[in-house]
C-alpha positions, -999 to +999 in steps of 0.1 A: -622+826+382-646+832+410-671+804+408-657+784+379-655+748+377-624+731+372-618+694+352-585+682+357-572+647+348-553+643+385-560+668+414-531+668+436-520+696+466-508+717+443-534+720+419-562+716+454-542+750+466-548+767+428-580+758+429-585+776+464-565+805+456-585+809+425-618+807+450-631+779+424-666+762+430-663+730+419-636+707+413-644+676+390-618+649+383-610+611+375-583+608+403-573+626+435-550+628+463-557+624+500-536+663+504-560+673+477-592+663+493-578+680+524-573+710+512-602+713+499-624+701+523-608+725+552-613+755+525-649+747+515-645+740+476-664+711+462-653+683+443-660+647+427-634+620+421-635+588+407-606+575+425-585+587+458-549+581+457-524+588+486-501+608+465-498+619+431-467+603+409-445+616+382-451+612+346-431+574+350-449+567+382-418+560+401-417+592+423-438+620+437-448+648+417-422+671+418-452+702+422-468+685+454-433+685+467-430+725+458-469+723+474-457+712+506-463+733+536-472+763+515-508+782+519-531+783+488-517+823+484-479+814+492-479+785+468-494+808+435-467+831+447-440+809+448-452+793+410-455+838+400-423+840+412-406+814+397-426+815+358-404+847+347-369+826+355-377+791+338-395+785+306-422+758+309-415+727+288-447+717+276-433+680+258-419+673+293-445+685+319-434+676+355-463+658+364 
């Protein structure tokens, strides 16, 4: 995906680190994190956002995303490897995605 632009609806840690490891371009989305615009900053991706957030919430909006918790601490390759890892143990629910 060297290159590519990205459109997400909420840019988060976790998806700033995918977007690094993926060595994206450009990152375009409605509402972003203050990890997110961190991380992409200090790794030299672009990005435009509507609206920056100090953290990205659950699908009920009473918690923190349960993937920038799993984001936390983890380098851009260390994260993907963590999500490789874990993809052939646990089936992804699409109805109920975690954030």
């Amino acid at each position: 995906m060297v290159g590519a632009t990205v459109l997400d609806k909420a840019v988060g840690r976790a998806a700033a680190l995918l977007c690094v490891y993926a060595k994206l371009d450009l990152v375009l989305t409605p509402l972003i994190s203050r990890a997110a615009v961190d991380t992409l900053e200090e790794f030299g991706v672009l990005f435009l956002a509507l609206e920056k957030v100090e953290h990205i919430v659950d699908t009920r909006g009473t918690a923190p995303c349960p993937m920038e918790q799993k984001a936390a601490g983890k380098s851009p390759s260390q994260f993907y490897k963590s999500l490789a890892r874990k993809r052939h143990h646990k089936q992804v629910d699409r109805a109920n995605p975690e954030c």
